[in-house]
C-alpha positions as CSV (number, residue, x, y, z in Angstrom):
1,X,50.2,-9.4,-72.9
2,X,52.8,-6.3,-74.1
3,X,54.4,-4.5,-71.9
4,X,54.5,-0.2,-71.4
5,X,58.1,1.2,-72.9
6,X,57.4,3.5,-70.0
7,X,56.0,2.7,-66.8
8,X,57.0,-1.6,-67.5
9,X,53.6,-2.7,-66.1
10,X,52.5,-5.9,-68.7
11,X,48.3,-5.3,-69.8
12,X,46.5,-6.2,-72.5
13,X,47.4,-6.0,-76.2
14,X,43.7,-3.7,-76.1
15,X,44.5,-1.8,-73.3
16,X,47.7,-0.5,-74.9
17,X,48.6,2.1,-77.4
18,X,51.0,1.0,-81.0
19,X,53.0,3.1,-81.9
20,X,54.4,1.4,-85.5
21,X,57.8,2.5,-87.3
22,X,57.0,1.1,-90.8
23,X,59.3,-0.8,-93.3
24,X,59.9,3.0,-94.8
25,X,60.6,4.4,-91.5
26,X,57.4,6.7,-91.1
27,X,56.3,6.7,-87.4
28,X,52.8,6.6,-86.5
29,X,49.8,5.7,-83.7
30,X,48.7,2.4,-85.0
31,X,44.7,2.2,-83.7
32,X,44.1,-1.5,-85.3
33,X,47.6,-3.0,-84.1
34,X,47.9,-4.9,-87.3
35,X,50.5,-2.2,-89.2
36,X,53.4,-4.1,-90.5
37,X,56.7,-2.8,-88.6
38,X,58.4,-2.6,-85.6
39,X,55.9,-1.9,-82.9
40,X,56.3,-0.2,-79.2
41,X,53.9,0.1,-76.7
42,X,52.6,2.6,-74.4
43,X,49.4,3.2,-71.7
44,X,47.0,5.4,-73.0
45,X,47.5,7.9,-70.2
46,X,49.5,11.2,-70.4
47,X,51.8,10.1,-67.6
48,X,53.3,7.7,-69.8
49,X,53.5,9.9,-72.8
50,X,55.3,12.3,-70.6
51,X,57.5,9.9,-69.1
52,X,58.9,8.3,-72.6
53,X,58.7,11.5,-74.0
54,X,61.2,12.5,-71.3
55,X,63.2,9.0,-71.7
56,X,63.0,9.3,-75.2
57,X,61.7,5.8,-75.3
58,X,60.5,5.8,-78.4
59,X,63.6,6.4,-80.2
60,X,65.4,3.2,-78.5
61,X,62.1,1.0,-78.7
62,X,61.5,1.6,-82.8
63,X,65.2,2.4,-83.6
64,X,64.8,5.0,-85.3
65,X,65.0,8.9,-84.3
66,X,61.7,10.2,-82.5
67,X,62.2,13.8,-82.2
68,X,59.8,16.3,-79.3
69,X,57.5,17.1,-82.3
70,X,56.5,13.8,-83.1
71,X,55.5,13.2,-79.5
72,X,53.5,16.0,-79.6
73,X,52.3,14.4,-83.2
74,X,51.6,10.9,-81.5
75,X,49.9,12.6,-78.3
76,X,47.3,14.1,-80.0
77,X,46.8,10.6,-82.2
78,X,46.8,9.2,-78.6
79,X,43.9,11.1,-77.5
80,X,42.3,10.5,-80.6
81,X,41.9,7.2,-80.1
82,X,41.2,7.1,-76.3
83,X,38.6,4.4,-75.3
């Protein structure tokens, strides 16, 4: 079980998105949730895009500066990916 950065609700490590800072501090949408990194979690729904975008979740979560254009970056990796 992970947890949502945004909306807190615990699911399954499947039902969630990775998003992965690596070791040289490029972040990315990890699909197979086996990068090396630190990892943060979100739902794979655009209210909780929208709602760490607007936290600025990501940034705290992976330590490391996520600015608007990566979100936008990591949305479109999001839907991408959607299962």
């Amino acid at each position: 079980m992970r947890k949502c950065i945004a909306c807190q609700e615990q699911k399954q490590k499947k039902d969630l998105i990775r998003v992965v800072r690596s070791p040289e501090g490029e972040i990315s949408v990890d699909p197979t949730g086996k990068k090396s990194g630190r990892g943060a979690y979100l739902c794979n729904n655009e209210e909780c895009f929208r709602q760490a975008k607007k936290k600025n979740a990501l940034s705290s979560q992976l330590k490391a500066k996520v600015d608007d254009e990566m979100y936008d970056i990591l949305e479109k990796g999001r839907k991408s990916i959607e299962r």
